[in-house]
Structure formats: C-alpha cells, structure tokens
C-alpha positions in Angstrom: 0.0 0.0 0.0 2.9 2.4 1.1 3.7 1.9 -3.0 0.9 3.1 -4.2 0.7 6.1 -2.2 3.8 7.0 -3.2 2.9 6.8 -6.8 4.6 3.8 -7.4 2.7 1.6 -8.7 -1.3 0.5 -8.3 -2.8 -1.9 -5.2 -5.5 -4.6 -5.8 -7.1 -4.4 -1.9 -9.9 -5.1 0.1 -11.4 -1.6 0.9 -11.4 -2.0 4.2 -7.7 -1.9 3.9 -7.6 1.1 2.2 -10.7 3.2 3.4 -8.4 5.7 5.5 -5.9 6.7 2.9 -9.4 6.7 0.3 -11.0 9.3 2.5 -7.4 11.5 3.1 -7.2 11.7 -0.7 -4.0 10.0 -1.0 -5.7 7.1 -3.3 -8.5 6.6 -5.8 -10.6 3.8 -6.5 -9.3 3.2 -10.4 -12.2 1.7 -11.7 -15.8 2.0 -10.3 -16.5 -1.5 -11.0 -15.7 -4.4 -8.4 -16.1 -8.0 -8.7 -18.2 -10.9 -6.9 -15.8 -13.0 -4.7 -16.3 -13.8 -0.9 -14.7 -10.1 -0.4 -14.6 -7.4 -2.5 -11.3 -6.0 -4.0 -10.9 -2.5 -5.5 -8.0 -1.7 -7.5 -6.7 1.1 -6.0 -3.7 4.0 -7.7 -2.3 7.4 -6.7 -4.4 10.3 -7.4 -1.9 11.7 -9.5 -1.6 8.6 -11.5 -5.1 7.4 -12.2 -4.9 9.1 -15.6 -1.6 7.8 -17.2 -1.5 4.8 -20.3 0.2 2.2 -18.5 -2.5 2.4 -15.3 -5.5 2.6 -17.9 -3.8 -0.3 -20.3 -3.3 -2.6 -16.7 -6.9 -1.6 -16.1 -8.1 -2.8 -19.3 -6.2 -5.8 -19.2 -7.1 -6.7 -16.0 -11.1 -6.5 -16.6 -10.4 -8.6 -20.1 -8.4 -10.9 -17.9 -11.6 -11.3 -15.5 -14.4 -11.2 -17.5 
C-alpha cells in the first residue's frame, strides 16, 4: 500500500484496507466496477496517476483478464 501512495505503482485491496488513505485523498478507487468474490477487492492508484496509459492499459487488461 505504502507503494501506491507513493505513486509507485497500483494496489488490488480489500477496501477496508484502504478506506483511510481513500477518505485522506491519497488514493482513488481506479475503476468503479468491483467484482463478486467472498470479499470485495478495488484496484486502487495514486491520485496523480489514475490518468496515465500504463495504469489505464493494466486496467483494461485486468477487466479482459476477468471477465
């Protein structure tokens, strides 16, 4: 997690791990949608990185990966 706050890289958490640094703004939720497991996980990425190719090509590839 300390990673992705840093801008390092992205996180695939559960958001209960992640709800405090969510609400402080340090990290967004990088897609809206969230998949049925036992537990949800939200791929989570630096605000200042949500935006960039590589984060949005991982995102793609992971949804196509899942679906």
């Amino acid at each position: 997690m300390e990673a992705a706050c840093q801008g390092l890289g992205m996180l695939l958490a559960k958001r209960i791990l992640v709800e405090d640094s969510i609400k402080a703004g340090d990290l967004v939720i990088a897609h809206e949608n969230s998949f049925s497991s036992h537990s949800h996980h939200y791929l989570i990425v630096n605000k200042n990185r949500e935006n960039l190719y590589q984060v949005n090509q991982f995102k793609q590839w992971l949804l196509e990966s899942l679906s």
